[in-house]
One Martini backbone bead per residue (centre of mass of N, CA, C, O) as a GRO file, in nm:
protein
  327
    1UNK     BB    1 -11.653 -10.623  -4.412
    2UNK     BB    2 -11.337 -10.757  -4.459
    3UNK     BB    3 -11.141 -11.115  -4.546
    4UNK     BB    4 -10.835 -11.230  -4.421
    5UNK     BB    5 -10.570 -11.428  -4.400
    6UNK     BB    6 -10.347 -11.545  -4.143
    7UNK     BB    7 -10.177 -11.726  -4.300
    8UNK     BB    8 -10.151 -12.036  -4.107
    9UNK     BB    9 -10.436 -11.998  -3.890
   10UNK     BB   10 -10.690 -11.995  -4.042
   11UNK     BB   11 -10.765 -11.741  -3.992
   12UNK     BB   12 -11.031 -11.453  -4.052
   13UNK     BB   13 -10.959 -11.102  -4.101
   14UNK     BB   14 -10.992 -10.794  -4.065
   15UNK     BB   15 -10.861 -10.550  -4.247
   16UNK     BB   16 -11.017 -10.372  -4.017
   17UNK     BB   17 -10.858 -10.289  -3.738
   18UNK     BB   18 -10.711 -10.287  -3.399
   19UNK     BB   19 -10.539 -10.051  -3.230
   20UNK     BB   20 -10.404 -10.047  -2.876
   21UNK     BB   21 -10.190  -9.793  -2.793
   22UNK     BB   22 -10.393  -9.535  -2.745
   23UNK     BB   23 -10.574  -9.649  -2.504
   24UNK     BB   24 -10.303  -9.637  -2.318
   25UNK     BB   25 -10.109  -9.440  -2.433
   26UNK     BB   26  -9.903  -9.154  -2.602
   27UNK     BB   27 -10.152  -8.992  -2.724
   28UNK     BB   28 -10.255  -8.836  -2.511
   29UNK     BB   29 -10.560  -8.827  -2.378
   30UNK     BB   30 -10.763  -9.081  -2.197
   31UNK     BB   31 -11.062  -9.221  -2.200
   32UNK     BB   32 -11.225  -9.526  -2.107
   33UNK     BB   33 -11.500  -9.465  -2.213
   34UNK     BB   34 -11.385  -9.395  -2.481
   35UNK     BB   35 -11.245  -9.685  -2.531
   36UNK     BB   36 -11.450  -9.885  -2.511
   37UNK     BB   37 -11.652  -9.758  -2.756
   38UNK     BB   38 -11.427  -9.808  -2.931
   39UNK     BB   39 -11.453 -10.111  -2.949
   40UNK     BB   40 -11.745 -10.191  -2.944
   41UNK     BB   41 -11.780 -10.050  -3.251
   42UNK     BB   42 -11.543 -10.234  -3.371
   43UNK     BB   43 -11.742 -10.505  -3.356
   44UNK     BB   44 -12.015 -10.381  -3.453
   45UNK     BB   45 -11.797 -10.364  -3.778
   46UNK     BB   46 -11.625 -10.638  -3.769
   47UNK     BB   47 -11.393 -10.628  -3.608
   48UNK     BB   48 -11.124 -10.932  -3.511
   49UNK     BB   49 -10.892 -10.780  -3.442
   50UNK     BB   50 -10.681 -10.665  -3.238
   51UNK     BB   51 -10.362 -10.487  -3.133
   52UNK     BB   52 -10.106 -10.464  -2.845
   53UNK     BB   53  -9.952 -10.465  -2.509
   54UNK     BB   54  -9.786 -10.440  -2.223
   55UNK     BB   55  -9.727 -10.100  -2.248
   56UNK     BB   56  -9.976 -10.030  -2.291
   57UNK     BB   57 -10.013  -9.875  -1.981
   58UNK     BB   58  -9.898 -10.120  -1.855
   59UNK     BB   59 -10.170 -10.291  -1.943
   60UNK     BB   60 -10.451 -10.113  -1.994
   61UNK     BB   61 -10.503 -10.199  -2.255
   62UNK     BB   62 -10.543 -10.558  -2.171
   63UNK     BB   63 -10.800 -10.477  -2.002
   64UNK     BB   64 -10.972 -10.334  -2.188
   65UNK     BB   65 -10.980 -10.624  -2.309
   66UNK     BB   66 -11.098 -10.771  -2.094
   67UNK     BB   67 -11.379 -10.615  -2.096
   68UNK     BB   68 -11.466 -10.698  -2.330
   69UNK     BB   69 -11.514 -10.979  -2.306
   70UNK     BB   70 -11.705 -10.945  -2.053
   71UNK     BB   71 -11.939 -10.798  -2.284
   72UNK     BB   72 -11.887 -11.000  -2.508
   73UNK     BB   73 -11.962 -11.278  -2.757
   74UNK     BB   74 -11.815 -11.230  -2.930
   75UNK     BB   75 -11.554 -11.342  -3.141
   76UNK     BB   76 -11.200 -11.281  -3.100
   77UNK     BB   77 -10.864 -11.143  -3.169
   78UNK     BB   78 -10.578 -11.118  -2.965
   79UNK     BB   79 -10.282 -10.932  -2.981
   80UNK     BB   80  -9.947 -10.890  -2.874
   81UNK     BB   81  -9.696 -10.770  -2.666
   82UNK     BB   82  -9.324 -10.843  -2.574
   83UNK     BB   83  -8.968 -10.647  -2.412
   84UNK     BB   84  -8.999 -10.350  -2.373
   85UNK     BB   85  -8.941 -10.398  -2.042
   86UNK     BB   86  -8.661 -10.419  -2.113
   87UNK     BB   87  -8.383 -10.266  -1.888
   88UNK     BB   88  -8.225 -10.263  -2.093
   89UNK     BB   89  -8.274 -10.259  -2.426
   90UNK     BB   90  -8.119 -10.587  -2.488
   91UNK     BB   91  -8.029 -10.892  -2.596
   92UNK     BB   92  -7.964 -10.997  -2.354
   93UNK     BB   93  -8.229 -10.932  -2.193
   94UNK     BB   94  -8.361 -11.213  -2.359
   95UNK     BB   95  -8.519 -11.446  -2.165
   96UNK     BB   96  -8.680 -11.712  -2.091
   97UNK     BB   97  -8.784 -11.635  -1.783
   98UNK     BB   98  -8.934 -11.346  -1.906
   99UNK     BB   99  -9.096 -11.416  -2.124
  100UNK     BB  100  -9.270 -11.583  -1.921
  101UNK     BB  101  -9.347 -11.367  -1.741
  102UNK     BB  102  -9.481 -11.185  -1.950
  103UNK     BB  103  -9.696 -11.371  -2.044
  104UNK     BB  104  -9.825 -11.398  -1.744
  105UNK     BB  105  -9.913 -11.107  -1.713
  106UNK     BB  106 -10.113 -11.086  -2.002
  107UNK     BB  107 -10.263 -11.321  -1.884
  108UNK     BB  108 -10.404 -11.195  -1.675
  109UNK     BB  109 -10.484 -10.894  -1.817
  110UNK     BB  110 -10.634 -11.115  -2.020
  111UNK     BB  111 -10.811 -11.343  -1.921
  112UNK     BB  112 -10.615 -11.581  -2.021
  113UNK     BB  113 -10.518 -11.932  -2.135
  114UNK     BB  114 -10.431 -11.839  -2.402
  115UNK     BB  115 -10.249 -11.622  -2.634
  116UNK     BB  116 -10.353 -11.599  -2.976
  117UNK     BB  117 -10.091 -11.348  -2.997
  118UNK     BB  118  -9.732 -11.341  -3.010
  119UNK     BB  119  -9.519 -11.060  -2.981
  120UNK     BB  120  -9.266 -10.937  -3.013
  121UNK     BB  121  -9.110 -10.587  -2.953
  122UNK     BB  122  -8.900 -10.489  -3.112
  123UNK     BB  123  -8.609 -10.609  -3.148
  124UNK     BB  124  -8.335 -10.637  -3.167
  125UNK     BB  125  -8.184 -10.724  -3.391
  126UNK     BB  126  -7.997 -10.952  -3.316
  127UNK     BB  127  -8.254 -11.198  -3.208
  128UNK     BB  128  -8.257 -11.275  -3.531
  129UNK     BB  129  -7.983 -11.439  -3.458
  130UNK     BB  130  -8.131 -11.617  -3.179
  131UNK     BB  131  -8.256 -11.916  -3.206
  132UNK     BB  132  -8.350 -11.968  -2.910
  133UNK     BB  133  -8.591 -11.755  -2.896
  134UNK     BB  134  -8.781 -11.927  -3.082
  135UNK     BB  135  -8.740 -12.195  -2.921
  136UNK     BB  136  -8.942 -12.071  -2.711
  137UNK     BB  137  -9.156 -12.017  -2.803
  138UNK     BB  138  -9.244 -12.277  -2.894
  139UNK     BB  139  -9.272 -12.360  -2.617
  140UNK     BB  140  -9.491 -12.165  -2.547
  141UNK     BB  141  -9.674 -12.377  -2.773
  142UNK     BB  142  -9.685 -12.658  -2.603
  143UNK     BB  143  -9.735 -12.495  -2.314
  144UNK     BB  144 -10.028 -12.349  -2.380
  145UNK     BB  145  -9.951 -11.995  -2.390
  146UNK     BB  146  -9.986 -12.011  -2.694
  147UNK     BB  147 -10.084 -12.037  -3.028
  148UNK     BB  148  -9.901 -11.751  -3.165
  149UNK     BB  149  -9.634 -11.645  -3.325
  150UNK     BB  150  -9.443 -11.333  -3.384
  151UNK     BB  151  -9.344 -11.024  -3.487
  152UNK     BB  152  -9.187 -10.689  -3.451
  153UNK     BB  153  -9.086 -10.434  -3.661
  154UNK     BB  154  -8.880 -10.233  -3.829
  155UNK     BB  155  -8.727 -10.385  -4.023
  156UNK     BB  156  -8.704 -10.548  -4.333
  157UNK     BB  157  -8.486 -10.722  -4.257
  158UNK     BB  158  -8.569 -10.831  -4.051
  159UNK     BB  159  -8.856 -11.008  -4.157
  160UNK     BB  160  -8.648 -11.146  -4.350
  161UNK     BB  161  -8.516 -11.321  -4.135
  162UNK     BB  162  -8.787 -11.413  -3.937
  163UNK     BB  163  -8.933 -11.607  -4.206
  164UNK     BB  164  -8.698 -11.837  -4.109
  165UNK     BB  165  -8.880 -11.930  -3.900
  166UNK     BB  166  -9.132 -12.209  -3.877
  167UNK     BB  167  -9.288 -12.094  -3.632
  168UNK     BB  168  -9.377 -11.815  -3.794
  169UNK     BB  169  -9.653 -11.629  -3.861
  170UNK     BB  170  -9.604 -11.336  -3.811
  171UNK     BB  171  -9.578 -10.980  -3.923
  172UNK     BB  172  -9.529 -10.656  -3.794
  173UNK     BB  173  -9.556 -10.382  -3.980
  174UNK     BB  174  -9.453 -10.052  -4.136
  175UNK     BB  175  -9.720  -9.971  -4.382
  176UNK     BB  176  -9.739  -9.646  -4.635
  177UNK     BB  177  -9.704  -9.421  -4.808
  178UNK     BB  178  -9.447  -9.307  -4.647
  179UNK     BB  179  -9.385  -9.628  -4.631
  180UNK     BB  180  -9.295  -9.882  -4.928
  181UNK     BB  181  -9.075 -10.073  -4.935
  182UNK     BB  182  -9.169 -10.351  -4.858
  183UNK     BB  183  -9.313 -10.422  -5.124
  184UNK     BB  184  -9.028 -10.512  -5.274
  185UNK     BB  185  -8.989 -10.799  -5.086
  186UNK     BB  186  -9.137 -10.887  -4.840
  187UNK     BB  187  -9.380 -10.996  -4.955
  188UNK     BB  188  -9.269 -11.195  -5.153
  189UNK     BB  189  -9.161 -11.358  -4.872
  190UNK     BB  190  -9.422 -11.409  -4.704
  191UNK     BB  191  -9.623 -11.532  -4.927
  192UNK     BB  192  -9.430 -11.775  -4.967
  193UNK     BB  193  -9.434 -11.879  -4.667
  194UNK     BB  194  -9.721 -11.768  -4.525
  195UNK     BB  195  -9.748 -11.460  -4.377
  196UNK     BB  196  -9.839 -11.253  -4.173
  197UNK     BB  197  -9.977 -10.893  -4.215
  198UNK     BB  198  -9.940 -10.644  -4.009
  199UNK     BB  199 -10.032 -10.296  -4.019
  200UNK     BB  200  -9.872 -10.001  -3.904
  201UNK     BB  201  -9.943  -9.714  -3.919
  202UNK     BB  202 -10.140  -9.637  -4.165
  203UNK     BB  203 -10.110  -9.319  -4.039
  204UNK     BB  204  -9.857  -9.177  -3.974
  205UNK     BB  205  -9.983  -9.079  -3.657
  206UNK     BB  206 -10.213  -8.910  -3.850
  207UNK     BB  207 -10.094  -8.744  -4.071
  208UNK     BB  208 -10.319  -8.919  -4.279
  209UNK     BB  209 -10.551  -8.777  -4.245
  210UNK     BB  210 -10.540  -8.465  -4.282
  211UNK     BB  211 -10.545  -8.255  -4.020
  212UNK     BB  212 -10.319  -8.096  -3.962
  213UNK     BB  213 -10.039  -7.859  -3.928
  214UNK     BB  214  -9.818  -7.653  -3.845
  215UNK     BB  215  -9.958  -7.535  -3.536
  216UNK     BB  216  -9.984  -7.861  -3.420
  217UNK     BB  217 -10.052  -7.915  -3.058
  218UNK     BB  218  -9.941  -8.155  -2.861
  219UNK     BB  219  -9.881  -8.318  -2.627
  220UNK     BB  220  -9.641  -8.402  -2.338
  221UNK     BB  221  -9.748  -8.767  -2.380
  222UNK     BB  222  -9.702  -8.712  -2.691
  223UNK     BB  223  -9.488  -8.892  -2.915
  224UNK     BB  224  -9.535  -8.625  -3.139
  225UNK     BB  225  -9.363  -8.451  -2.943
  226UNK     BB  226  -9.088  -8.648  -2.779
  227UNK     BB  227  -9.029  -8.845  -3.112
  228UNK     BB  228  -8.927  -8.708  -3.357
  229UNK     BB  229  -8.620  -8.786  -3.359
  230UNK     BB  230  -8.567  -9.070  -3.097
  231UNK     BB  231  -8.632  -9.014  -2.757
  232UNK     BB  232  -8.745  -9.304  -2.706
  233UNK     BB  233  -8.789  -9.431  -2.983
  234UNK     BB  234  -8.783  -9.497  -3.319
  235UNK     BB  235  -8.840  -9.261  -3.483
  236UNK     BB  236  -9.052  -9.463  -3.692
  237UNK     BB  237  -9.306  -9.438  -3.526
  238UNK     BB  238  -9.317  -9.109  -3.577
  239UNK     BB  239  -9.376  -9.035  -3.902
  240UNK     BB  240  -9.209  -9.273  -3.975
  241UNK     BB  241  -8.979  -9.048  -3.956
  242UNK     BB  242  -9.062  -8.797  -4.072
  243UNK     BB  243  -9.096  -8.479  -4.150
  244UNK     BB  244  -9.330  -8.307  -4.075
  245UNK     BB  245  -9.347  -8.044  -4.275
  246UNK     BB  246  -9.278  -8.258  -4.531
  247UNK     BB  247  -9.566  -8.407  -4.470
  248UNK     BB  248  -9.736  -8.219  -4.520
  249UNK     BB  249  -9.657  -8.144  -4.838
  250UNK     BB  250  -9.761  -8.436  -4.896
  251UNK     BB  251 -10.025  -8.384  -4.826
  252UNK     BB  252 -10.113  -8.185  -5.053
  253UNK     BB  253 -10.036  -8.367  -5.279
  254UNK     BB  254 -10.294  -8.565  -5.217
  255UNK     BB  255 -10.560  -8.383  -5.231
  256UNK     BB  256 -10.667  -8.443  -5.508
  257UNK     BB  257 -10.709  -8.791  -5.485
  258UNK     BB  258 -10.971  -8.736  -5.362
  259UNK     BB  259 -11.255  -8.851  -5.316
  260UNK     BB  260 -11.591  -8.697  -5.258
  261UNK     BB  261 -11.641  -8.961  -5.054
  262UNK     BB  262 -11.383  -8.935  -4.897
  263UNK     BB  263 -11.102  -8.954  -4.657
  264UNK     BB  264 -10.778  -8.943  -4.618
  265UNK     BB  265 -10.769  -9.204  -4.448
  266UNK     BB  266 -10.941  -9.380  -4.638
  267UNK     BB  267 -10.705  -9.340  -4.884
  268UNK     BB  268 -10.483  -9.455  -4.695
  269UNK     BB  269 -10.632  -9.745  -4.669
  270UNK     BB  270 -10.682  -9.851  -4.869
  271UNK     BB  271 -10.394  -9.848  -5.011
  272UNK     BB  272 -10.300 -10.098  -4.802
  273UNK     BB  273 -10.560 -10.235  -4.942
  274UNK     BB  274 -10.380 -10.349  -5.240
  275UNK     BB  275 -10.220 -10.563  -5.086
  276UNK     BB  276 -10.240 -10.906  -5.118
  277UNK     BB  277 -10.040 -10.969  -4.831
  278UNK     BB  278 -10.234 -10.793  -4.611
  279UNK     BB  279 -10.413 -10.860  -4.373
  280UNK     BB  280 -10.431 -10.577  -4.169
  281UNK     BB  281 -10.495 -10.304  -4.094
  282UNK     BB  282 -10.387 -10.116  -3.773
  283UNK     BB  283 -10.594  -9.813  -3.657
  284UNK     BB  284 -10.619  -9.638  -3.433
  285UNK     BB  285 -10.853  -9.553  -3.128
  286UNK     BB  286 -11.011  -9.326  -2.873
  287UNK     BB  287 -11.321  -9.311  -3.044
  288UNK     BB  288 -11.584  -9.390  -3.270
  289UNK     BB  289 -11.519  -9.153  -3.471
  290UNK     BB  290 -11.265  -9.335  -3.592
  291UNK     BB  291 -11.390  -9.627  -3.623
  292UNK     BB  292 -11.602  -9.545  -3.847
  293UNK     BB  293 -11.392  -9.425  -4.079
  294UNK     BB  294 -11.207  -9.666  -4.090
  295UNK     BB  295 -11.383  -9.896  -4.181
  296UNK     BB  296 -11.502  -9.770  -4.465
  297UNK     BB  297 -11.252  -9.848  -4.644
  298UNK     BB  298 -11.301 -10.174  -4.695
  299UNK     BB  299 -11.555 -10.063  -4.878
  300UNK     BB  300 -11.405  -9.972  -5.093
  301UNK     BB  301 -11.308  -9.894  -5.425
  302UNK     BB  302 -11.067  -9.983  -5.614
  303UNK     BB  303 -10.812  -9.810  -5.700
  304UNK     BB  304 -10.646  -9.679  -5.939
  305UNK     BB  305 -10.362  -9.700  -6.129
  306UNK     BB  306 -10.343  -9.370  -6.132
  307UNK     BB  307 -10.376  -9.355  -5.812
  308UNK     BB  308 -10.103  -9.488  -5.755
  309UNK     BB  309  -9.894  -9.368  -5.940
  310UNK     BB  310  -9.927  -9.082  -5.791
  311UNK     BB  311  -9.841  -9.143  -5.533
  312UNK     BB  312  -9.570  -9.278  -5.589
  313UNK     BB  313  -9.477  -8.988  -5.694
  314UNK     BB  314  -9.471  -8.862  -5.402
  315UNK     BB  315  -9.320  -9.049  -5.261
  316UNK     BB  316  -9.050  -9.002  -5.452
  317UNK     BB  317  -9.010  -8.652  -5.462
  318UNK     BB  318  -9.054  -8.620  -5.083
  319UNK     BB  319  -8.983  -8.900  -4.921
  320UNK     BB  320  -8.783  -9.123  -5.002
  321UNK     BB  321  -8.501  -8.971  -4.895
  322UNK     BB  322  -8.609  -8.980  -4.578
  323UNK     BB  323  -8.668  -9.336  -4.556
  324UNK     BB  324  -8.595  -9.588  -4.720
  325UNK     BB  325  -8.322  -9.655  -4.609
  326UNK     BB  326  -8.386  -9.645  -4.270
  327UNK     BB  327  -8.623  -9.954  -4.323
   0.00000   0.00000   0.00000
C-alpha cells in the first residue's frame, strides 16, 4: 500500500481506500458478516481511511464501523457525510439545529467522541454560496465535535467555489476514466489551496470493472437498477451519468490496453492515483475478494504516457460529449 497527504490535516492516506456506501445499502444484496470481513481484509492490507454516510443503510454502514473499531486495535480514520436525510434536500433546508442534530446522530452510530471528518452530502449548488453554514462547521470543530470537515461535490464548480472556504479540509468528487473534467482546472486549484481529494465512484459504480453485459440485470433496490436516468438522486452518481450501453461500448475499447496481469479494475484505479494532486480513491466492496483485487492497485507500476493517452482518446472519442459538460 502507498500513502498520501491528505490536504492540511497532517494524516497520511492510503491511496486505496474503502468506500462503505455499498455495505450500507442501494447496492443489491447485502449482508453484514461478509462486509465486516471486507473491512477487516482492507485494514488487513493497509487501507487507513474509510469514508461513509449516515443514509448508507440509515446507519448501517457507520455501525459497521464502529464494531470495526471495536474488533481491532490498529488507528483508522473515517469520515463520513451529512445532509441528505433533509426532506425535502432544499438549501433552506440546512439549518445549524439539524446540522448538529445529523452530526450527534453519526457520533452515536459511529461511537466517537469527535468525528475524523465531516463532509456534507452533496448539497444543493446554493449551500455553497452561504458562508454561514462554513460558519456552523467552523463551530462545530471548535465544539470539539469534529476534527475536520469538507464537502462531497457533484459539480466540478461546487469543488471550486468550496475551497474558498479557510477552513474546508477535504472535497470528495467523482473522478475516472469516464468523469475527467475534474482534472481540467479543479485539481490544480486544490493543490494549489493544499485541499484534500477523495475520489468516489473510481470504477463509474462498477462499470469499470469491465464484468457487465448488455443482459445484465440489478436487484430491484440497485441504485443501478432504478437511478439510471437520477429518479432517485443526481444521474451523475450512477454510471457516472453514462448511458449504461454506451458505457459497455467504451469498456470494450478499453480492453486492448490492459496489461496482462492486472484486471479492468486494476487500470481503472491505476489510472485515478496517476493524477498527484488525488489524495486516495475510496472504491466500494461488499466482501474480501473485491478488496483484494481493489488495493493490489496501488501497487501497479505507473501507466506509460502512451496508455494515458489513449484512454484520453476513448474519453474524447466516446463518453466525453455525454458528461463533460454535465458536471
Amino acid at each position: 500500500m502507498k500513502y498520501r497527504d491528505l490536504g492540511r490535516t497532517g494524516w497520511r492516506v492510503s491511496t486505496i481506500s474503502f468506500g462503505a456506501w455499498a455495505i450500507g445499502g442501494t447496492w443489491g444484496t447485502v449482508n453484514d458478516d461478509d462486509s465486516i470481513a471486507a473491512l477487516h481484509r482492507a485494514l488487513d492490507n493497509g487501507v487507513n481511511f474509510f469514508d461513509t454516510a449516515d443514509v448508507y443503510g440509515d446507519g448501517r454502514s457507520e455501525t459497521l464501523l464502529a464494531r470495526l473499531k471495536r474488533e481491532r486495535q490498529e488507528p483508522f480514520y473515517v469520515a463520513t457525510k451529512v445532509g441528505r436525510r433533509i426532506t425535502p434536500h432544499v438549501a433552506d433546508g440546512y439549518t445549524q439545529q439539524r446540522l448538529t442534530a445529523f452530526v450527534d446522530r453519526s457520533l452515536k452510530n459511529l461511537r466517537m467522541e469527535a468525528l475524523d471528518l465531516l463532509q456534507l452530502h452533496c448539497p444543493p449548488t446554493e449551500i455553497y454560496y452561504r458562508p454561514e453554514v462554513f460558519g456552523w462547521l467552523d463551530g462545530l470543530v471548535r465544539e470539539g465535535k469534529v476534527r475536520y470537515y469538507g464537502v462531497s461535490v457533484e459539480k466540478v464548480e461546487e469543488g471550486l467555489k468550496a475551497i474558498e472556504y479557510p477552513g474546508l479540509q477535504t472535497v470528495q468528487i467523482i473522478f475516472n476514466i469516464f468523469r475527467q473534467r475534474p482534472a481540467e482546472l479543479f485539481f490544480a486549484e486544490a493543490r494549489r489551496r493544499r485541499v484534500g481529494i477523495l475520489v468516489r465512484l473510481p470504477l463509474s459504480s462498477g462499470l469499470l470493472t469491465g464484468k457487465f453485459r448488455p443482459d445484465t440485470a440489478f436487484e430491484q433496490d440497485d441504485h443501478r437498477a432504478f437511478n439510471r436516468s437520477g429518479e432517485a438522486f443526481d444521474r451523475g452518481e450512477t454510471f457516472s451519468g453514462l448511458d449504461f450501453p454506451l458505457g459497455l461500448e467504451a469498456i470494450e475499447a478499453l480492453r486492448p490496453l490492459l496489461p496482462s496481469d492486472s484486471t479492468m479494475a486494476q487500470l481503472a484505479l491505476r489510472w485515478v492515483l496517476m493524477f498527484p494532486e488525488v489524495t486516495c480513491a475510496i472504491p466500494g466492496a461488499k466482501h474480501a475478494g473485491q478488496v483484494e483485487e481493489n488495493v493490489k492497485a496501488a501497487d501497479l507500476p505507473p501507466l506509460s504516457d502512451e496508455t494515458m493517452r489513449r484512454i484520453r482518446s476513448v474519453y474524447n472519442s466516446i463518453v466525453r460529449t455525454e458528461v463533460h459538460h454535465r458536471w
